[in-house]
Each structure stands twice: as structure tokens, then as C-alpha cells.
C-alpha positions in Angstrom: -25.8 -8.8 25.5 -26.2 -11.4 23.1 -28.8 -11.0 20.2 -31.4 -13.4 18.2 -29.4 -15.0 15.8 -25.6 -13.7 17.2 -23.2 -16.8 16.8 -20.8 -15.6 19.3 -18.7 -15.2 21.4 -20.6 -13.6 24.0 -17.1 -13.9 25.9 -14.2 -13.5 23.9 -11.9 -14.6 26.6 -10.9 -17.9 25.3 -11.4 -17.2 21.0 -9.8 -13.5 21.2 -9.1 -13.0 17.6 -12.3 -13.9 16.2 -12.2 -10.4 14.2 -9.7 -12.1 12.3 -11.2 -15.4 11.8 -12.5 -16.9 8.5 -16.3 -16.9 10.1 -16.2 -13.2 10.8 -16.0 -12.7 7.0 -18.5 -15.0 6.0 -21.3 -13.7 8.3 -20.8 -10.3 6.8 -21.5 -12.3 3.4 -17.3 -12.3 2.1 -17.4 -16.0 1.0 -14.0 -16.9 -0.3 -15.2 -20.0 -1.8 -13.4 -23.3 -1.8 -9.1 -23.5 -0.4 -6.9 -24.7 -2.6 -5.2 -27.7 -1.3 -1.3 -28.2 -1.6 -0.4 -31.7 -0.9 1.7 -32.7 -4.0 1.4 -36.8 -3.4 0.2 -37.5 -7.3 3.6 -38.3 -8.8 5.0 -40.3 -5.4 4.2 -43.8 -7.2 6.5 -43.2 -10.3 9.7 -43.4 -7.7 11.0 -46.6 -8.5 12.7 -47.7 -4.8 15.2 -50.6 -4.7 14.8 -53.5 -2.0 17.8 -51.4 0.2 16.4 -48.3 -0.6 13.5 -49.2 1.2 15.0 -50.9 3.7 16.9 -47.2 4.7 13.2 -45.7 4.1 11.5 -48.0 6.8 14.5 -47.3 9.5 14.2 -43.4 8.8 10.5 -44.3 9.8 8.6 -43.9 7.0 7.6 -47.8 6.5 3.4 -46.7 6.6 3.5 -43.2 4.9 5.4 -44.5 2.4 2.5 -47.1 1.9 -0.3 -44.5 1.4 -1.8 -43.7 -2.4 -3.0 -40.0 -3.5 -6.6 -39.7 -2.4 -8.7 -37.2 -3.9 -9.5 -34.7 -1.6 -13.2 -32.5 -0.9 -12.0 -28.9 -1.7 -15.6 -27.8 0.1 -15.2 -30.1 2.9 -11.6 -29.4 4.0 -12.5 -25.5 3.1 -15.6 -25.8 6.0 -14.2 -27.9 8.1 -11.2 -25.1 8.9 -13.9 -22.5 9.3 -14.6 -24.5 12.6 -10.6 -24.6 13.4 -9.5 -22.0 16.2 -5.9 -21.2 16.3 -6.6 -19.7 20.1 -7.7 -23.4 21.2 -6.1 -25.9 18.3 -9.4 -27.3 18.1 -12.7 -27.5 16.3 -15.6 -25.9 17.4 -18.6 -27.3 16.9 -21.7 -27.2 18.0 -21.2 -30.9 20.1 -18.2 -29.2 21.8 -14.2 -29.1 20.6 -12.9 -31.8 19.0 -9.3 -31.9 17.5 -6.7 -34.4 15.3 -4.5 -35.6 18.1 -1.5 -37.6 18.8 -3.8 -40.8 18.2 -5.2 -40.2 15.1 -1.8 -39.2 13.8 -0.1 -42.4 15.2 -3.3 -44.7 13.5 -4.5 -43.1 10.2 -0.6 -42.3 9.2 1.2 -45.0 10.9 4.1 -42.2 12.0 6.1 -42.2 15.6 5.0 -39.7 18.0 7.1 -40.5 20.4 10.9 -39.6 20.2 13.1 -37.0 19.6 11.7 -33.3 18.5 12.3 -32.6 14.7 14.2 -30.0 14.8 17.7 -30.1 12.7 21.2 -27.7 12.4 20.5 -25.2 10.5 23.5 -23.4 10.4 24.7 -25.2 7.1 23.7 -23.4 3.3 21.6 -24.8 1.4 23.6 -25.4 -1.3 26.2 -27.2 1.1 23.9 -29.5 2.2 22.6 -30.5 -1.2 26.1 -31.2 -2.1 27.2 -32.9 0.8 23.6 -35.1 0.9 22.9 -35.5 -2.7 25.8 -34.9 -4.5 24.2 -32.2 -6.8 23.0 -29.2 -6.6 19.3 -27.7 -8.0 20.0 -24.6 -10.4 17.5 -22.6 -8.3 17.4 -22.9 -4.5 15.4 -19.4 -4.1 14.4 -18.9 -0.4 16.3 -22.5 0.4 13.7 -24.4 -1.5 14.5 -26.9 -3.8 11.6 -27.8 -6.5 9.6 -31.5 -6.3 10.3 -31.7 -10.0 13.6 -30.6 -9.8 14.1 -34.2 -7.2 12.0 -36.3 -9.2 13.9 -35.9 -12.3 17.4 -36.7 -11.1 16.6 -39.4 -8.2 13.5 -40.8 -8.9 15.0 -44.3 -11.1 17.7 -45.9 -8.9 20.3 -47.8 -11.1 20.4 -51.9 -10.6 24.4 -51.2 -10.5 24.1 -48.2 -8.3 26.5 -47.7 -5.4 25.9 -47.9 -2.0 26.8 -43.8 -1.8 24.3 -43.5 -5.0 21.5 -45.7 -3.3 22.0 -43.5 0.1 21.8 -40.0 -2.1 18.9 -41.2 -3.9 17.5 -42.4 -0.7 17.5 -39.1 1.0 16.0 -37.7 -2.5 12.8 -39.6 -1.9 12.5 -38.7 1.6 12.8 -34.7 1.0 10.0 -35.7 -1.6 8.0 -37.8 0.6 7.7 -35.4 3.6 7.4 -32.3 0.9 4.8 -33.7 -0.7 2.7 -35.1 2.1 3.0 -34.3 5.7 5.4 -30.9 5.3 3.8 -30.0 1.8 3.9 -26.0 1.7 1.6 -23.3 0.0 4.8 -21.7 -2.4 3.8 -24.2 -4.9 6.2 -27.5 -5.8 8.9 -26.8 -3.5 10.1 -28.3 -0.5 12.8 -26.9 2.2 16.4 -27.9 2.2 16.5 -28.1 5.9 14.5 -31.4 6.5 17.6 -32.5 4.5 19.9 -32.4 7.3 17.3 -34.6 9.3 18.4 -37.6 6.8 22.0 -37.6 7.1 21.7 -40.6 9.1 19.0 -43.0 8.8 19.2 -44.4 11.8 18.7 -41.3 13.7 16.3 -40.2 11.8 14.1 -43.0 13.2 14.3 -41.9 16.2 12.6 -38.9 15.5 8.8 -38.0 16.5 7.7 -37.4 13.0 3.7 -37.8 14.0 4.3 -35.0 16.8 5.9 -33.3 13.7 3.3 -33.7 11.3 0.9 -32.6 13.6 2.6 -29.4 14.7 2.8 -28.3 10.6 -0.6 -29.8 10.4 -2.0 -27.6 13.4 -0.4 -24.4 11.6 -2.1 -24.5 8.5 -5.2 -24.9 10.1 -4.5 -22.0 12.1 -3.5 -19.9 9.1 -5.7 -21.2 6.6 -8.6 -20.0 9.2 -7.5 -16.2 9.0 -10.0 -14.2 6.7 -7.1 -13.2 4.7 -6.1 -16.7 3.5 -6.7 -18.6 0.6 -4.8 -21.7 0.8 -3.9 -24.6 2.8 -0.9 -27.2 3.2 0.3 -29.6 5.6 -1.1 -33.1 5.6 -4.7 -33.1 4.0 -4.8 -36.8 3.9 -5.1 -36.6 7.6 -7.4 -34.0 7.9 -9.5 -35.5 5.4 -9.6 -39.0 6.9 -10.3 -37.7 10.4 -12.9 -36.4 8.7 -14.4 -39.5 7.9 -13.6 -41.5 10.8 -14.8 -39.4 13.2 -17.8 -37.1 11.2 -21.2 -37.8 9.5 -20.5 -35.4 7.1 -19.6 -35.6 3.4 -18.0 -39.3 4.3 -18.3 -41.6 1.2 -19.3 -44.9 1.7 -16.7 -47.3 2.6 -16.2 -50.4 0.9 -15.3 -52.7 4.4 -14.1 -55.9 2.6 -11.7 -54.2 0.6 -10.0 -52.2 2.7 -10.2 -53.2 6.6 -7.4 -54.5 8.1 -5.2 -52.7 6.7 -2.4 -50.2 8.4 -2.3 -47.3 8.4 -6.3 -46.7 8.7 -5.9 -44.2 5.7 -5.5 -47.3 3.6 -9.8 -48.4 4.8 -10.5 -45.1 2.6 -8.3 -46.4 -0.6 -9.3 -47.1 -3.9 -13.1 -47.4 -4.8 -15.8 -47.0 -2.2 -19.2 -48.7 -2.5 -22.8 -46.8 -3.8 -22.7 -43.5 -4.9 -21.4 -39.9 -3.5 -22.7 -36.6 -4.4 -19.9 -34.0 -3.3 -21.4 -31.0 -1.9 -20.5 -26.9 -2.1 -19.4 -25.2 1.0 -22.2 -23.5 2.0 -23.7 -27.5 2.6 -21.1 -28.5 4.0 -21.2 -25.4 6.9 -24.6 -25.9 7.0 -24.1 -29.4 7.9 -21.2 -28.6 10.8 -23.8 -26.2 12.2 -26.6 -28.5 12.7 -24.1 -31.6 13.9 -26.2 -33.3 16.5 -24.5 -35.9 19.0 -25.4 -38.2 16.7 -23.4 -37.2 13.8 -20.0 -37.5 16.0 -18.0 -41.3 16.6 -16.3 -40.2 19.7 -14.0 -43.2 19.8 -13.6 -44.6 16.0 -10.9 -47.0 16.5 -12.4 -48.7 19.7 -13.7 -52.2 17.4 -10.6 -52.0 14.8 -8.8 -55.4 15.5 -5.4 -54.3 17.8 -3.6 -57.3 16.3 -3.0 -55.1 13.3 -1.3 -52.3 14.8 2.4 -52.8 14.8 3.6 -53.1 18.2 6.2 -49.9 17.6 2.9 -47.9 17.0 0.9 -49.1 19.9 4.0 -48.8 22.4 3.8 -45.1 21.7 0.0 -44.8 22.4 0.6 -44.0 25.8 1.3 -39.8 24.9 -1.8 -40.1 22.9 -3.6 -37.8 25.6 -0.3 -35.9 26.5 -0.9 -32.1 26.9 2.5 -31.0 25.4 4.7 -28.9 22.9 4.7 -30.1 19.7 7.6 -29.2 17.6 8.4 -29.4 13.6 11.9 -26.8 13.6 10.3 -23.4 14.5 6.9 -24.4 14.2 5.7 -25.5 17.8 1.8 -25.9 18.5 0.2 -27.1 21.6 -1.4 -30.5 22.0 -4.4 -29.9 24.0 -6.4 -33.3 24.7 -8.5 -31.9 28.3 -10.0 -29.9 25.7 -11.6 -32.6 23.9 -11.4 -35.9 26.4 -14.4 -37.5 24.9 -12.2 -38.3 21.8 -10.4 -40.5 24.9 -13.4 -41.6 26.0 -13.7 -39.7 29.5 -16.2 -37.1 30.4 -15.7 -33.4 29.5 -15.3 -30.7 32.2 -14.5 -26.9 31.5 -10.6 -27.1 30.6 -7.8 -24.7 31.8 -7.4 -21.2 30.2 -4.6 -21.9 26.8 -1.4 -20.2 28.4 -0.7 -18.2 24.9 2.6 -18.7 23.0 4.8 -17.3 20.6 3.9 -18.6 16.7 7.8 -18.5 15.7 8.5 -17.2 12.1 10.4 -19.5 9.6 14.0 -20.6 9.6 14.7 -21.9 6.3 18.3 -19.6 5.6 21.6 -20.3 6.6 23.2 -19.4 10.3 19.8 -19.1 12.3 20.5 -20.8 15.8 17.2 -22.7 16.2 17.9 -24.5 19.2 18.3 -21.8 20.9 15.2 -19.7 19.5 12.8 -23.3 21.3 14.6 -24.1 24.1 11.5 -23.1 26.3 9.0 -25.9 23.9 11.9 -28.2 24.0 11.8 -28.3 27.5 8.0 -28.8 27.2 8.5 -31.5 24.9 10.8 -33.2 27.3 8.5 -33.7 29.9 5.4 -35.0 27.7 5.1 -38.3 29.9 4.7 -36.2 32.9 1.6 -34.5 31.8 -0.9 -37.3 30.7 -4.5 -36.4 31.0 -6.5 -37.8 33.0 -9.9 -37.9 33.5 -12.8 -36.9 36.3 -15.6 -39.3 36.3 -17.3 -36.4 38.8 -17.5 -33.9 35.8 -20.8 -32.7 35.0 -21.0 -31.7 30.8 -24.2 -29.8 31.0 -22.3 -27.3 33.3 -19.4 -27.7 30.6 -22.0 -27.3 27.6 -22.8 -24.1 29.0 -19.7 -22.6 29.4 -19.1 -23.9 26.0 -22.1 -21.9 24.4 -20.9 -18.8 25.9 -17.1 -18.7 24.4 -17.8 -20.3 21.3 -19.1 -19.1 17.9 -21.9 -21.2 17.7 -22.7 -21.2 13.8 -20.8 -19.6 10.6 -23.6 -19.5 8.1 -26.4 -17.1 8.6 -29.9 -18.8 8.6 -30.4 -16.2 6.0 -28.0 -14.4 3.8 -26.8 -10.8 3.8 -28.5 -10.2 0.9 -32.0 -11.5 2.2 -31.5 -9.6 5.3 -30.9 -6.4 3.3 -33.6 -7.0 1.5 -36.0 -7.0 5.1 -34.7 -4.4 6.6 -35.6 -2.3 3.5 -39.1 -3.2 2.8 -39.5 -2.7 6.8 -38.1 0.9 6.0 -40.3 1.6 3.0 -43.0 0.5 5.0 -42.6 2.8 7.5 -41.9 5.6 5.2 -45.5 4.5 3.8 -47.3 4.8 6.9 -45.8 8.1 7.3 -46.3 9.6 4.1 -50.4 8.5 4.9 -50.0 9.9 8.1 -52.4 13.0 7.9 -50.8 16.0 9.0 -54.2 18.4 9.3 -54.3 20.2 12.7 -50.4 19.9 13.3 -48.4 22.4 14.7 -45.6 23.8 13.4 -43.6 22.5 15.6 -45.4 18.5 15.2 -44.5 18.7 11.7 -40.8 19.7 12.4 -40.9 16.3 14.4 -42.6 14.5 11.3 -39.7 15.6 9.1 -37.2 14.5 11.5 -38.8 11.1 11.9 -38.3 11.0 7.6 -35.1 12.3 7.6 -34.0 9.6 10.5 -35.8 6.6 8.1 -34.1 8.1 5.5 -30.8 8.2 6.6 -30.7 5.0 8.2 -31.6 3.9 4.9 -29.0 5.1 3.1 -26.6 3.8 5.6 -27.8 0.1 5.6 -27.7 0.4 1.8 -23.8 1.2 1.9 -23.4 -1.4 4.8 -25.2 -4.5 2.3 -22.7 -2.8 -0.5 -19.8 -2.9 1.3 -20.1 -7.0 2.4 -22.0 -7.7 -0.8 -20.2 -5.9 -3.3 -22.0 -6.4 -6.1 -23.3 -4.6 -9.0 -26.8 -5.2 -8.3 -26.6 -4.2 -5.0 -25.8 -0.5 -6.6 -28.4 -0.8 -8.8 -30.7 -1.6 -6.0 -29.1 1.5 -4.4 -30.6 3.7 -6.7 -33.9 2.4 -7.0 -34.1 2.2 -3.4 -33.5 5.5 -2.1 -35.4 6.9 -4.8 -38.2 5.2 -4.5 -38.4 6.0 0.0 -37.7 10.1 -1.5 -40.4 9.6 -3.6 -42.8 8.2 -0.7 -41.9 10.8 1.4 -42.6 13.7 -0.8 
């Protein structure tokens, strides 16, 4: 039975851990405040490449990435957009319906493939043979097959004019690790990156046949998924993209964008570069939630790339655009997420009818150390990954999205903020106690039985106690010292109005 004011679920069949979610939390007033955001991209300028070193970089695949500048990222914004993210669903929800960052996005804000071969790598090599055999040197401290940012920057980072070809290669593969650690594969343990992307650059020219957009996705999709548990407090993977879909595709905390300065340019990260025109105020969480839960139609570009010139997409971008609605596996080593477009096909520009159930899968655990059989561990979302062209969405021109909209407001949690806060609620249920503690301390008990009064007293003791519990409820989600202090004065001031 839902209630005034209950954000949902009212059927938990499709978001099934929402008692583990970030919104359960901050309804019962636990506000963990702003993530903090691990994408380690402000040192990438002071690698000095060489004309063949980024001639190797652009066949690995990396000609756009490569391109894109540090932007400075909206702590609140990213923080409030993942309380809408659902891990069940790898989608937004919002009150328009689900939207997600899909194949497309990846393909047009980063300019990376995401069509090819899965990355996934041998891992059955040591870390400290690979660094050897791929770099020629090996980091003093490779704890948990790591190697630190710094620890690349300092020895590869200035490429000698009289460098060998086996020097320009090792030094090569340095900037790579860096690249994809510090941007699309950045982790939460700080500076580090692992060893076993590594292996992926052996050979440049099979490392551009990898689907590094389905990759960046796949890492992107889980930390969104475990940033969005209640117990989390940080968040990696590429925030450049999740930023930037931001803007493209939400009126919400988007800066102004400077047009003649920027468009045109490829990847469509680059259109938020540098300096954007007129002012921006950045706004706190709780603004930015409240924002998400009031987004009207209006606020929502459905299709944000539908006027950008086509002429400036390179053609080994736009050839791969056909898997942009693919419902599929995608895979980074032993991360795999699904790509689910039926759930959000106005982002393709077809009408939205109730999807299929999410047939559930198995969030593998990492497999950084030597002698774990990968391949083996994914075959099942390798096989999915195989067939990706055979599972294009399409859509139903027949679908009606009111029927969908309902279905929607049924299964999904509808708002995060409360229209009031814990406290403030706290606050009304108490005065709406003492009130009735009032009324029955001036409720006259002349000509009453003995056994009317017994009644009376159990009515106070009931008011009473509920009291007392709501108190330790508010104290519990609140936690603060004022609330205790409020505690006190409280109760003593409903034992003194029922004396």
C-alpha cells in the first residue's frame, strides 16, 4: 500500500536491493555529502610524446582520448546524479523515465571504438614479469599488482630525441598504462593503476582492435553501481563522461557553453573545453537532488547529437555506430555489465514500451594477481559479446508510453530528497504528540469510573511511549547532539503535561 509522500518502489521486482541503495540512506536523513572523484588526468599534459610515439598511441586507439584536457568536475553533481543510478537496471531513474550513458555517447563524447574485440588480456604472467618484459624496469612497489601513476610519470614521461626504437615502444606503453589509469580505468586505491592492462599493449596493432568504448563503459557502469551502495564514499572510472553526458543530455547544473569556441571539434568532450561563456554558480547536493526530482520533460534532450555536423565524425567512429543500441555483454577483464538500450529507446529516438525483466548476472570479483584463468571465468559474457550484432534494438511505433509511465511509477523510486527533512518531520510528529497529551491532561476526569480512568492512563502511557520511540528513531538517523538534547526536554516536558 503506498503512502503520501513514499518514493518507492511499491514493487520491488525490478530495483530489489533498494535497502542497500544510496537513497535509502538519505530519506532516513544519512547524507554522506559530496563523492570524491578519482580520475587522475591533471598531470597527462606534462608527457612529452614524440611524432612515433604518437603514431603507436593512435594505432593502439587512443588518437581522441589522448586529445582530451582535465576538466574540472561538479563533486555535487556527479555525487546526485549516482543517487539516481540503479545497479539492478544500469540506468538512471528519473522521474521522465530511465535513461543511461550508452554505446553512443561513449563512441561520440570520447571518440573510443566500441566495436571489436573484448578487453580482456592473459593474466597468467607476474606482475613484475610483465613490467620487465614491457618496460624494461621494474616499480620498487607493485603491492596488489598496481604500479603507482607517479612512479610511470617519473621514468617515461620525457622521451629522448636519440631514443631507440625499443626505448620509444617501452615509453610508449608507459603512457598508455597512464592514459587509461588515469582516465577511463582510473581506480578508487588512490594513484595506482593495474599491471594487467599492460599485457593489452604488447602489440600496438592489436591493441587497436580492441573495443575500448565497450570497455570503458563496462568499468564506467561499475562504479556507478558501487558508488550507489549506501556504504560507499567514492567513485572512479571515467567522470569526464559521466559529467559530459551530464551536460549534453540534462538541464541541470550545465554551464553555459561557449559555441564558437568549441563546436566542431571531436571528440564532443572537447565543446565543454576551456572557458565557457556568462557566469555558473555551482550548487550543493541537496540542489542538485532537488533538481533531478522535479526534471520535467522539458529539462531532458533526448537526442543531443541529432544537429552536430556528421562530416566531423571520423568515419572509423561512425562505421561502429551501428551497436549503438545493441543489448549486449560488455566486458573490461572480469568486469562485465549489461548494455540495456530497450530500457531507455527514446535516447534512440523510438518510443518507450515496458522492457523485459534484467536476466541477473554474476558481478565477478577482481583478477589483478598472477595465474587466474580469466578466459575461462567469462566465457558465458564472451559469448554474449560475440553475438552483439544479432541483438540490435528495435523499435515499436504501436507502443503506448502512458501505459509504460505507469508501470514506471510503480517500480521506481520516484524522489530521493524528502519534501521535508527528518528533522522537520520529527519535529511534527512531536508537537502533534504534545498536543494530544494536552488535550488529555484537560480532559476532565469527574464522574469516571475506575475502570475509564484505567483507560485514560493507558491512552498516556501509549502517547508516551510512542514518544519515546520516535525520539530514539529521529536519534538514530539524525545523530546529533541536539537531537539528545531535544530528547530530554521532550519527554520531560509530555511527563510533566500528563501529571
Amino acid at each position: 500500500m503506498e503512502s503520501p509522500g513514499d518514493p518507492g518502489p511499491i514493487d520491488n521486482s525490478v530495483l530489489y536491493d533498494q535497502d542497500n541503495h544510496v537513497s535509502s540512506a538519505v530519506w532516513d536523513g544519512q547524507e554522506r555529502g559530496v563523492l570524491r572523484c578519482h580520475e587522475h588526468t591533471s598531470l597527462l599534459d606534462q608527457w612529452k610524446l614524440t611524432p612515433k610515439q604518437i603514431e603507436l598511441v593512435e594505432k593502439a586507439g587512443f588518437r581522441y582520448l589522448r586529445m582530451i584536457p582535465a576538466i574540472n568536475f561538479d563533486s555535487a553533481l556527479i555525487a546526485a546524479l549516482v543517487e539516481r543510478w540503479r545497479r539492478e537496471t544500469n540506468t538512471f531513474h528519473l522521474p521522465v523515465g530511465e535513461m543511461a550513458i550508452t554505446l553512443e555517447d561513449v563512441a561520440l563524447l570520447l571518440g573510443l571504438a566500441i566495436d571489436g574485440e573484448p578487453v580482456i588480456g592473459v593474466t597468467n604472467s607476474t606482475p613484475t614479469s610483465l613490467c620487465e618484459k614491457l618496460l624494461g624496469r621494474v616499480p620498487e612497489d607493485l603491492t596488489g599488482g598496481m604500479v603507482k601513476l607517479t612512479w610511470l610519470k617519473e621514468f617515461f614521461s620525457q622521451c629522448p630525441k636519440d631514443a631507440s626504437i625499443e626505448e620509444i615502444v617501452r615509453r610508449t606503453r608507459a603512457y598508455l598504462l597512464y592514459l587509461v589509469g588515469s582516465t577511463i580505468f582510473s581506480t578508487t586505491t588512490g594513484n595506482k593503476v593495474p599491471v594487467m592492462y599492460l599485457s593489452l599493449f604488447e602489440d600496438f596493432d592489436k591493441a587497436g582492435k580492441f573495443a575500448w568504448g565497450a570497455a570503458a563503459l563496462a568499468f564506467l557502469y561499475r562504479a556507478l553501481g558501487n558508488a550507489s551502495l549506501k556504504t560507499q564514499s567514492t567513485i572512479s572510472g571515467s567522470l569526464t563522461l559521466l559529467q559530459c553526458w551530464s551536460y549534453f543530455r540534462l538541464n541541470v547544473g550545465r554551464p553555459r557553453l561557449n559555441q564558437e569556441l568549441n563546436q566542431g571539434c571531436f571528440p564532443l568532450v572537447l565543446w565543454w573545453k576551456g572557458k565557457q561563456s556568462g557566469s555558473r554558480m555551482r550548487c550543493g547536493i541537496v540542489s542538485y537532488r532537488k533538481a533531478l526530482d522535479c526534471l520535467k520533460p522539458s529539462d531532458v534532450e533526448w537526442l543531443p547529437y541529432k544537429d552536430i555536423d556528421h562530416t566531423e565524425i571520423p568515419e572509423e567512429i561512425k562505421n561502429t555506430l551501428t551497436l549503438l543500441s545493441s543489448k549486449t555483454m560488455l566486458i573490461c577483464f572480469e568486469k562485465a555489465e549489461r548494455h540495456l538500450p530497450d530500457r531507455c529507446l527514446r535516447q534512440f529516438g523510438m518510443l518507450q514500451g515496458i522492457p523485459k525483466d534484467v536476466q541477473r548476472w554474476e558481478r565477478k570479483s577482481r583478477a589483478y594477481d598472477h595465474g587466474v584463468d580469466i578466459l575461462g571465468k567469462m566465457q558465458s559474457e564472451l559469448d554474449e559479446w560475440s553475438m552483439r550484432r544479432l541483438h540490435i534494438v528495435e523499435g515499436d511505433d504501436d507502443v503506448d508510453e502512458g501505459e509504460y509511465m505507469q508501470w514506471y511509477q510503480k517500480i521506481t523510486r520516484k524522489f530521493v530528497g524528502r519534501l521535508t527533512s527528518v528533522e522537520s518531520e520529527f519535529k511534527g510528529k512531536v508537537e502533534a504528540l504534545n498536543e494530544i497529551a494536552n488535550m488529555l491532561d484537560r480532559f476532565s476526569e469527574d464522574g469516571m469510573d475506575s475502570r475509564d480512568r484505567n483507560l485514560l492512563d493507558e491512552v498516556k502511557d501509549i502517547v508516551h511511549k510512542y514518544l519515546i520511540d520516535e525520539v530514539e528513531d529521529s536519534q538514530k538517523k539524525i545523530g546529533t547532539k541536539s537531537t539528545k538534547k531535544r530528547k530530554r526536554k521532550d519527554v520531560s516536558t509530555l511527563d510533566l503535561s500528563m501529571q
